[in-house]
C-alpha positions in Angstrom: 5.1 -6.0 22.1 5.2 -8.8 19.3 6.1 -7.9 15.8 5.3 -10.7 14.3 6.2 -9.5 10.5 9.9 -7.6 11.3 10.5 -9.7 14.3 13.7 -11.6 11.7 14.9 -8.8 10.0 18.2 -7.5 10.8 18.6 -3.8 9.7 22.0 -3.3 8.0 22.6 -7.2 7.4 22.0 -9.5 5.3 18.0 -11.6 5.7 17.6 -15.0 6.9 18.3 -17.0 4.2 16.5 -20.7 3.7 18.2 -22.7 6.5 18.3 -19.9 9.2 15.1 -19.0 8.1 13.4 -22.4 8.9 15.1 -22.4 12.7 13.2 -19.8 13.2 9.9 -21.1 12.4 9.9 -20.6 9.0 8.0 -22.7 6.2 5.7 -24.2 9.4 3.1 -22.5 8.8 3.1 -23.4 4.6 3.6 -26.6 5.7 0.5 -26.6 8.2 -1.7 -24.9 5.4 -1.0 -27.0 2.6 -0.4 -30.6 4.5 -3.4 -30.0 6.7 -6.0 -27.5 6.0 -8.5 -27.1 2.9 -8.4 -24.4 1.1 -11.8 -23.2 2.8 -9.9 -23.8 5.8 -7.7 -21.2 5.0 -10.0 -18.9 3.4 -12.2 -18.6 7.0 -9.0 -18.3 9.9 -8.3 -15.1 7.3 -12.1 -14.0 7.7 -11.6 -14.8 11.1 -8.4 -12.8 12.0 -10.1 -9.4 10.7 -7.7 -8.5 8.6 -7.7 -6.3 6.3 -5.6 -5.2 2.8 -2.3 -2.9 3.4 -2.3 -1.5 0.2 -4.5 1.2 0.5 -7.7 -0.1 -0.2 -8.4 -1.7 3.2 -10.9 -4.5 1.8 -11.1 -7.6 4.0 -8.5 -10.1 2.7 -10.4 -13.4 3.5 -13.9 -11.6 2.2 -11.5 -11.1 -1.7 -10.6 -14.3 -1.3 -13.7 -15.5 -1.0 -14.5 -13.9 -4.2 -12.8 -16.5 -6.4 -15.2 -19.2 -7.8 -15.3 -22.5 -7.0 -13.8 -25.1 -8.5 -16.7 -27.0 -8.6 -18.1 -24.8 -10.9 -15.5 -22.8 -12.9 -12.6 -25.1 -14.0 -11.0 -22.6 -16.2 -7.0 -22.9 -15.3 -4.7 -21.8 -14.2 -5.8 -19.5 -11.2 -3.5 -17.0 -10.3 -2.6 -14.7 -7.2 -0.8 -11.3 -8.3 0.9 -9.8 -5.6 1.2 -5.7 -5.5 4.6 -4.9 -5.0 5.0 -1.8 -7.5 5.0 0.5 -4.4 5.3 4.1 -5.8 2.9 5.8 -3.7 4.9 8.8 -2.5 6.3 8.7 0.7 5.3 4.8 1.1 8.2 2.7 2.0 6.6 -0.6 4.2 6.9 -3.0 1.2 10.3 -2.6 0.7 11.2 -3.5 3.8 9.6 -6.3 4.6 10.8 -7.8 0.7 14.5 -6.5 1.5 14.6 -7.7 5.2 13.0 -10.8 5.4 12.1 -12.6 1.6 11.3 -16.1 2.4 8.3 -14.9 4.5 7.1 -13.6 1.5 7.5 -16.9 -0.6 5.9 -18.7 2.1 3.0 -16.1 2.5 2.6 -16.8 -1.4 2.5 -20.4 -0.6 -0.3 -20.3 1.5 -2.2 -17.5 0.0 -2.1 -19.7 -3.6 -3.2 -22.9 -1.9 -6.2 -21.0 -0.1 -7.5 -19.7 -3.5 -6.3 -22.8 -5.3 -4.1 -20.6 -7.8 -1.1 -22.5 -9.2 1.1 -19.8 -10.8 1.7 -16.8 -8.8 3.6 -13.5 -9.8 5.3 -10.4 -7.9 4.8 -7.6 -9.8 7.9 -5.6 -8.7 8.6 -2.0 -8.7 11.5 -1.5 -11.3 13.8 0.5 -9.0 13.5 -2.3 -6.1 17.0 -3.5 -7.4 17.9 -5.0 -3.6 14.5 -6.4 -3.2 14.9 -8.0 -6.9 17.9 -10.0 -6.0 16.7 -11.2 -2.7 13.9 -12.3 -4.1 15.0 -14.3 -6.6 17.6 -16.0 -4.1 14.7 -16.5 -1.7 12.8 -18.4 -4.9 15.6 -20.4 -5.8 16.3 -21.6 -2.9 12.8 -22.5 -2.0 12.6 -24.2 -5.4 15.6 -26.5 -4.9 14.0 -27.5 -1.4 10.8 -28.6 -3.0 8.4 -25.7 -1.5 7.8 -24.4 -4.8 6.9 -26.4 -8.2 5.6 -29.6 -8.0 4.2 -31.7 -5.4 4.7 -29.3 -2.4 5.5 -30.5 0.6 4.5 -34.1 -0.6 1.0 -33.1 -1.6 -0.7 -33.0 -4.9 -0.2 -29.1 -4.9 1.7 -27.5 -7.5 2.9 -23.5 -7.5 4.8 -21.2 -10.1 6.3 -18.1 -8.6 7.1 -15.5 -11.1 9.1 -12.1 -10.5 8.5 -9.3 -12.9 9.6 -6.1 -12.8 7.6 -3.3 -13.8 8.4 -0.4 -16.2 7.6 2.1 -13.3 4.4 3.6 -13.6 2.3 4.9 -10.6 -1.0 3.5 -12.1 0.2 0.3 -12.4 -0.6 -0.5 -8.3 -4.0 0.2 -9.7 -5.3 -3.9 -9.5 -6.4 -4.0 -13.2 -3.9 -1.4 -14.5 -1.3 -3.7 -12.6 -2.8 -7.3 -14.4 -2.8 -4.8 -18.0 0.7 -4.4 -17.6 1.6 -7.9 -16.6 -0.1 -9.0 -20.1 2.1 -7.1 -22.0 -0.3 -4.3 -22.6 -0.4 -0.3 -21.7 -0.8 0.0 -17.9 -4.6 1.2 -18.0 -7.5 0.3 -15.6 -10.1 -1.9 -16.7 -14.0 -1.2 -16.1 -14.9 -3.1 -13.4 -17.4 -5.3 -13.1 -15.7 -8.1 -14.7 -13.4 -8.1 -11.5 -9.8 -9.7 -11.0 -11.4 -12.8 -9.1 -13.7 -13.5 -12.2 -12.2 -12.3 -15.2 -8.4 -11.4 -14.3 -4.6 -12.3 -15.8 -5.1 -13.5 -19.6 -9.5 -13.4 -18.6 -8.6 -16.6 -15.4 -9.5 -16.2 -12.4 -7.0 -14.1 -10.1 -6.6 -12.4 -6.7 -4.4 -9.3 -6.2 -2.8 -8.8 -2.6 -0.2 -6.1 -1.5 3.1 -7.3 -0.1 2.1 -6.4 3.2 -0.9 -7.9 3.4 0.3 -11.1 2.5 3.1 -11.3 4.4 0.6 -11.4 7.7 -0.9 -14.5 6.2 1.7 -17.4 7.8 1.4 -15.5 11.2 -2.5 -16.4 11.4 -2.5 -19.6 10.0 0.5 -20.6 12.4 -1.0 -18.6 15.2 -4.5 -18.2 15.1 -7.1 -15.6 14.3 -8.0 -14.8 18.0 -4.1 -14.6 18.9 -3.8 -12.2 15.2 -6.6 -9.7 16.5 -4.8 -9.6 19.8 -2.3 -7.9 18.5 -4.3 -5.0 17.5 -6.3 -1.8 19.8 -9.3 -1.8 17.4 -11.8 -4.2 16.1 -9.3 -4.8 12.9 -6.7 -7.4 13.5 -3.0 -7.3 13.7 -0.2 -5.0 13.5 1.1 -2.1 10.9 4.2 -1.0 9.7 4.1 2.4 10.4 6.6 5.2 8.2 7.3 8.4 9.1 9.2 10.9 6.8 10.1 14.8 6.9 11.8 17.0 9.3 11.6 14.6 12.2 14.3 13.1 14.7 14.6 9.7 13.2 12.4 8.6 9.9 11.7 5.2 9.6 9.4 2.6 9.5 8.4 0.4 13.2 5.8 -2.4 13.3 3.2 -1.4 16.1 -1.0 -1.9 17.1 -3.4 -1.3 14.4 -4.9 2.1 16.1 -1.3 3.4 17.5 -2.2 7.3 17.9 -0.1 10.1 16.0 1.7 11.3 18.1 3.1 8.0 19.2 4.2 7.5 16.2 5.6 10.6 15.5 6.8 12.1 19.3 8.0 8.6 20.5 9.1 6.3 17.6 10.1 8.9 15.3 11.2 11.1 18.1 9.5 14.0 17.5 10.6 17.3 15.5 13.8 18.4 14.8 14.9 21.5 16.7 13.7 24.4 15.8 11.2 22.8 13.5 7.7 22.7 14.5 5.1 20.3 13.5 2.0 21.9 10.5 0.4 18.7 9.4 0.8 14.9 8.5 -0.5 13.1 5.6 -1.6 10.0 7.6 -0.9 7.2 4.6 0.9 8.3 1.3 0.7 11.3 -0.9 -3.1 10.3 -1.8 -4.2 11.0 1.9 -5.7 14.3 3.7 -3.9 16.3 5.8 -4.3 15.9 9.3 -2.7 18.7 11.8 -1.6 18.7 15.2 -5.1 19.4 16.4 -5.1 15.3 15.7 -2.3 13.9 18.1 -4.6 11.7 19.7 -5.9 10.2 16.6 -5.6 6.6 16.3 -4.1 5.6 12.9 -6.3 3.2 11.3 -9.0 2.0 9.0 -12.5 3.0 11.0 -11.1 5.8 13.4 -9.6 8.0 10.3 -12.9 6.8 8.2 -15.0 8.4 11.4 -13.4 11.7 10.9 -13.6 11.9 7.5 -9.9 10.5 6.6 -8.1 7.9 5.1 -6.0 5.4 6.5 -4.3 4.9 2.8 -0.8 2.8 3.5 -0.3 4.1 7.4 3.2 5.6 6.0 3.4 9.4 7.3 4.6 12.2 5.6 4.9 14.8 7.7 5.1 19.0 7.1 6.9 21.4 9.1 6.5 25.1 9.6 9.6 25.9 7.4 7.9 24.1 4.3 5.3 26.1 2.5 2.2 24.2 2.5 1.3 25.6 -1.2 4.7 24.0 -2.5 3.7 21.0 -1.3 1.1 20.3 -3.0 1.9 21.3 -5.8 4.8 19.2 -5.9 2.3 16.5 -5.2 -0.2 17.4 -7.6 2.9 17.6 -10.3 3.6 13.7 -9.5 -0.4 12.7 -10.0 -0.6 14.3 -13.2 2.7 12.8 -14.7 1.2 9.7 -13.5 -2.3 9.9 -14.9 -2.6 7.1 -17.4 -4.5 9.3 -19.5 -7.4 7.2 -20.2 -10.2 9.7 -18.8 -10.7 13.5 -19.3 -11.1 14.8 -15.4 -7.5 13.2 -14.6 -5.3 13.8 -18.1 -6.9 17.2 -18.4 -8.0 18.2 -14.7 -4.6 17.4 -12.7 -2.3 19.2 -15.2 -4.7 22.2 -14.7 -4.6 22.4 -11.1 -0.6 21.9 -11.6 -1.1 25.0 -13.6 -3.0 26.9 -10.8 -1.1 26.4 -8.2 2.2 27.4 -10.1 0.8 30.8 -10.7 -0.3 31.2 -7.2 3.0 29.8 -5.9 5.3 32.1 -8.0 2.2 35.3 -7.5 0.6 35.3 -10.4 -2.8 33.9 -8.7 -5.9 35.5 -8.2 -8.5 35.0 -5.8 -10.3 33.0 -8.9 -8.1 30.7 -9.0 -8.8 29.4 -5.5 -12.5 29.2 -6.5 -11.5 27.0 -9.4 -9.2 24.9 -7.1 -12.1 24.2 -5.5 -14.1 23.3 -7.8 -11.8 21.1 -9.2 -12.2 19.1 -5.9 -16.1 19.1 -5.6 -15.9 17.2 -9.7 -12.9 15.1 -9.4 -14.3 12.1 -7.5 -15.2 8.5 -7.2 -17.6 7.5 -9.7 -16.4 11.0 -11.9 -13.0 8.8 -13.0 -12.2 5.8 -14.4 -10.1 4.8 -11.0 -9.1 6.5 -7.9 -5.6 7.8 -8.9 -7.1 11.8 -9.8 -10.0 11.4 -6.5 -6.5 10.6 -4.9 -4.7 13.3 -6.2 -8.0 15.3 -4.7 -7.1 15.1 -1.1 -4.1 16.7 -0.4 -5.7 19.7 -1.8 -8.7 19.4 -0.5 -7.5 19.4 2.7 -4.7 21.9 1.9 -7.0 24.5 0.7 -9.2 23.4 3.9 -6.3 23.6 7.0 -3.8 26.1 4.7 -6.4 28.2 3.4 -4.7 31.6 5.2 -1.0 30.1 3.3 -3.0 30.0 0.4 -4.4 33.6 0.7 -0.9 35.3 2.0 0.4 34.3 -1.8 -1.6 36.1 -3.7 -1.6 39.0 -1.0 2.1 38.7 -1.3 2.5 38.2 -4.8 4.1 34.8 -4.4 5.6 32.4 -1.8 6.2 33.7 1.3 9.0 30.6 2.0 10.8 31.8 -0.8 14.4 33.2 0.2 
């Protein structure tokens, strides 16, 4: 099985710095995109190869790309590419790894990404409490600064690249693309209305592209590979592989790189080695805290974009959190619902006013104070709060654990008011 983007780190040492990074391929594929490719070039292999955005969102990286206007007719400089690295969605852990493990690939995946949409200053918008990912970083870009891959004159050609780190002040809504481009101004970490988007109006009103870490670190694989050999690598129609997290009560959590449409329960009975004993498993949130529960009923399911789409899921960021049958279901989603509302920006009424309301709810049913009311109004909360209700996705979000709590856990949900309170407690 290749595992093209973990197949150089080495877990519990240090990453392949420049020179031992190079012997291994590394920088080949920069030098191939910049030295001998256009930047149309570029933009069509990524069409090409099917893939599609890690961050959540799942839009088709070459299609964004494609977005930015062309130089023949907007000449507004500079162009910049903002890469998503302010992971903070609960229970998400991919980015890190791949910044922490192997750095360099994504410099070089920067590299290529800026030549393609012809941006010359580039930033990493970094999650402030990525202090080991931080430091690695900024070797990586040192070092390929003082080899002449970054700053002027790349690779002998007439392309020139900035790469910025910044590290953010730590705010969920800030991996929000416009929120994110806010915050890198200097401003309050708020999304913007959309249209203008990024690719037109972006970082200080220029033209910018936003790509998760993830996502662009696939991007020197298919230019040095191929497109046909990237989409080999996957079981569906979408190309490539996934890092794939599993955390809870299970045998070994961690993160593996496998096929885009890996099923459940290989993930969870085979990689992450199934249950701990005398734990059995309740339900899985397929991809982050903003995801709907899916139970063991779902085994079979292949994890990603179109299958969990076809059953009325999301794929979100692939990383599972997964729920035993010791763990009250109610309690979790609360504590969920608790980390969206401290979150919400603020900047419309269904998410600052809504989430801190449901937080309120579900306390009194947790601790037995509920009635059956309250359910109704839970429910109601989750027919209003959606796309096209809210200025952004963060409160929709926040909408399907619940949704699908009160959906699969709806006889939890009852026993605590019939109980007067949690039925885990003591």
């Amino acid at each position: 099985m290749e595992r093209p983007l973990t197949s150089r780190i080495r877990r519990g040492r240090e990453p392949m710095w420049l020179a031992e990074y190079e012997q291994h391929g590394g920088y080949e594929a920069a030098r191939k995109a910049v030295c001998g490719m256009t930047p149309q070039d570029i933009v069509s292999e990524v069409k090409e190869s099917s893939l599609r955005g890690r961050g959540g969102a799942g839009f088709p990286t070459g299609v964004k790309w494609s977005f930015m206007p062309s130089l023949d007719h907007d000449t507004r400089r500079p162009r910049y590419l903002a890469v998503n690295a302010d992971e903070m969605e609960p229970g998400t852990f991919k980015d890190r790894y791949l910044m922490e493990g192997d750095p360099h690939q994504l410099i070089e995946a920067i590299i290529i990404s800026s030549f393609a949409i012809q941006a010359e200053v580039a930033y990493i918008f970094l999650r402030w409490a990525y202090k080991l990912a931080a430091a690695r970083l900024e070797r990586a870009i040192a070092e390929a600064e003082d080899a002449g891959y970054l700053g002027e004159g790349i690779f002998g050609s007439s392309f020139n690249l900035e790469v910025n780190l910044h590290t953010s002040a730590g705010r969920y809504i800030c991996g929000e693309e416009t929120a994110l481009l806010t915050s890198l101004e200097g401003g309050r970490g708020i999304p913007r209305a959309k249209p203008p988007y990024p690719a037109q109006v972006g970082l200080w009103g220029r033209p910018t592209t936003v790509n998760n870490v993830e996502t662009l670190c696939n991007v020197p694989h298919i230019i040095r590979h191929g497109a046909d050999w990237y989409k080999g690598l996957s079981r569906v129609k979408d190309g490539g592989t996934k890092i794939y997290g599993v955390s809870g009560r299970v045998q070994r959590p961690g993160s593996w790189e496998l096929p885009l449409g890996t099923t459940m329960g290989e993930v969870i009975q085979e990689h992450a080695g199934g249950m701990r004993d005398g734990y059995a498993l309740k339900g899985v949130l397929p991809g982050g805290a903003s995801t709907a529960f899916l139970t063991s009923e779902h085994m079979d399911q292949a994890l990603d974009f179109g299958s969990l789409h076809e059953i009325g899921a999301s794929f979100g960021t692939g990383n599972l959190i997964v729920l035993d049958d010791h763990t009250c279901p109610v309690g979790m989603v609360l504590n969920l619902e608790r980390f969206f509302a401290r979150e919400s920006c603020g900047w419309c009424t269904p998410c600052r006013e809504g989430l801190p309301w449901i937080v309120r709810i579900l306390e009194a049913v947790e601790r037995g104070d509920g009635t059956p009311e309250d359910l109704e109004v839970l429910g109601d909360h989750v027919r209003r709060i959606t796309m096209g209700t809210t200025f952004c996705a963060l409160a929709p979000g926040a909408m399907e654990s619940l949704r699908s709590g009160l959906e699969h856990y709806r006889d939890d949900f009852e026993r605590h008011l019939s109980e007067g309170g949690c039925p885990w407690r003591g």
